[in-house]
C-alpha positions in Angstrom: 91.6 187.1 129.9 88.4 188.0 131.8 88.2 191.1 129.5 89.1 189.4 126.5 86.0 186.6 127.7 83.4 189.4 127.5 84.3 190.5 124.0 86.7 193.7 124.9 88.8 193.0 121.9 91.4 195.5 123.3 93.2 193.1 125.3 93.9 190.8 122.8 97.4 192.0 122.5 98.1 192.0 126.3 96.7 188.8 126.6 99.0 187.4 123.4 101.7 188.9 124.8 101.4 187.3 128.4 100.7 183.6 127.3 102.7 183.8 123.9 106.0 183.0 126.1 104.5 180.5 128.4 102.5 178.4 125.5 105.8 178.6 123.4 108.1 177.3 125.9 105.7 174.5 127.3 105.1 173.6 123.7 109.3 173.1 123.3 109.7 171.2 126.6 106.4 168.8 125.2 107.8 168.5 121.3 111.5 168.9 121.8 110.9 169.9 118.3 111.3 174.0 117.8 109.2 173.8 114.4 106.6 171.7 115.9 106.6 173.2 119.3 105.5 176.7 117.3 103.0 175.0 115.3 101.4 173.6 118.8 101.3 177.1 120.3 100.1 179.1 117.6 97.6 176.3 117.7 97.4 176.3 120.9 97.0 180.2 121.1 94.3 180.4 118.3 92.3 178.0 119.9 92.2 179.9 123.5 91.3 183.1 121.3 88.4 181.1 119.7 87.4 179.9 123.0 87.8 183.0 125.1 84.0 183.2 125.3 84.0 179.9 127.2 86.9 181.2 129.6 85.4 180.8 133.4 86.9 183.7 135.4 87.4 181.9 138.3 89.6 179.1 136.6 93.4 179.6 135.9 94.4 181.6 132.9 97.6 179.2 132.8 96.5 176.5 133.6 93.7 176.4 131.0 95.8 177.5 128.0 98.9 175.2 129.2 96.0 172.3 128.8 94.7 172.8 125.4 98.9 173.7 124.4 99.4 170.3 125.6 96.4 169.1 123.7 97.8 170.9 120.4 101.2 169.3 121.3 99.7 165.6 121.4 97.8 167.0 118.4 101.1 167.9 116.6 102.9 164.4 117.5 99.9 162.6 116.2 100.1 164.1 112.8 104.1 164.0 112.2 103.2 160.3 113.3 100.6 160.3 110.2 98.1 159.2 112.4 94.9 160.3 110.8 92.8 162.7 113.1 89.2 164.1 112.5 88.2 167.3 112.8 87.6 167.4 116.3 91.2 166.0 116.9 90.4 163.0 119.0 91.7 160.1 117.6 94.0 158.3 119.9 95.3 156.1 117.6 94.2 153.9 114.9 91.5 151.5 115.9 91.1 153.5 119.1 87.9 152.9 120.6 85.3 155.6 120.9 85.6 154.7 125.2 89.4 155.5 125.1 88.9 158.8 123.2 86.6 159.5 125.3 88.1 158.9 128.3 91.1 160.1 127.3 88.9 163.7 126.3 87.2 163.5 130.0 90.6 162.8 132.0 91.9 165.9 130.0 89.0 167.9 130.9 89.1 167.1 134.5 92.6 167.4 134.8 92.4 171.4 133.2 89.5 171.8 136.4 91.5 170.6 138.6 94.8 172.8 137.8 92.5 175.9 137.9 91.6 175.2 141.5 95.6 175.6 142.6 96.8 179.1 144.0 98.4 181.1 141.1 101.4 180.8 142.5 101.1 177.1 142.4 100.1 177.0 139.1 102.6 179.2 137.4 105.6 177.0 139.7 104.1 174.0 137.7 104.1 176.2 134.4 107.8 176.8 134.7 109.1 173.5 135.8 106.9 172.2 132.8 108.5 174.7 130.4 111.9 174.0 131.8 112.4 178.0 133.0 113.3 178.6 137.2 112.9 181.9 138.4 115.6 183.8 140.1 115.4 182.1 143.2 117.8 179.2 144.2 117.7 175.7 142.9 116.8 174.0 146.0 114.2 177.2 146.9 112.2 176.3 143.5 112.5 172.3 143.9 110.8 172.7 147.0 107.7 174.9 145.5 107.8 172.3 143.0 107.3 169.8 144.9 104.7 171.7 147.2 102.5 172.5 144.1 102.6 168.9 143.1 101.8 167.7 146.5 98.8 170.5 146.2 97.5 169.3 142.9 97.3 165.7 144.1 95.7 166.8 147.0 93.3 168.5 144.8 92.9 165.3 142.2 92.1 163.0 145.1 89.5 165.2 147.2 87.8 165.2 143.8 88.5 161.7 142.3 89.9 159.4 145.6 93.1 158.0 145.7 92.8 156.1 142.8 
């Protein structure tokens, strides 16, 4: 993704081939809709291409493409819902206020940041307990680096937000 961030257009593919899976199968466990749940990823997946020039090295490739998937899927729902959205995709709801959509946008935001300061491994435990996928490890072996990474991303929401 770093190479893809300074404009090497050569790793498009690898990087499509690497979060193509991951974006896909998050999108199914969020929509439990398969048509839908492809409509959020492609999405999902066009928008990270658009956006690879923002891409901070530093920050979790996962993590930061699982967040705008799950933005996509909220995206998707809203639509089938026929509530209207604008073109920047932030209505809430009809008669939202502007403070909730933008509260909603900043808690979304800080949420991403905060995901990209977990360990990989951390954050791709998360990624497949979110999309529903355990690697071959035993049951009880991944429940317990599930529960670690969440007890590691709370950590990491309250030293930057308190315990609130």
């Amino acid at each position: 993704m770093a190479r893809l961030a300074d404009g090497d257009r050569s790793a498009f593919s690898h990087v499509f081939d690497t979060l193509w899976p991951l974006l896909v199968g998050f999108a199914r466990r969020l929509s439990r809709d398969a048509a839908d749940a492809e409509d959020a990823a492609q999405q999902a997946l066009l928008r990270v291409f658009e956006h690879a020039h923002r891409y901070d090295p530093g920050q979790d490739v996962a993590a930061w493409a699982l967040a705008i998937t799950a933005n996509e899927c909220h995206a998707v729902r809203r639509k089938r819902r026929g509530v209207p959205l604008d073109t920047g995709g932030e209505m809430e709801a009809p008669g939202a206020s502007p403070e909730a959509v933008a509260i909603e946008r900043d808690l979304l935001a800080e949420a991403t940041d905060v995901l990209g300061t977990l360990r990989s491994q951390d954050a791709e435990t998360l990624a497949a307990a979110w999309r529903g996928s355990r690697p071959p490890i035993p049951p009880t072996a991944f429940r317990k680096r599930v529960q670690r990474a969440t007890e590691r991303l709370r950590a990491a929401w309250r030293s930057r937000h308190g315990t609130s």
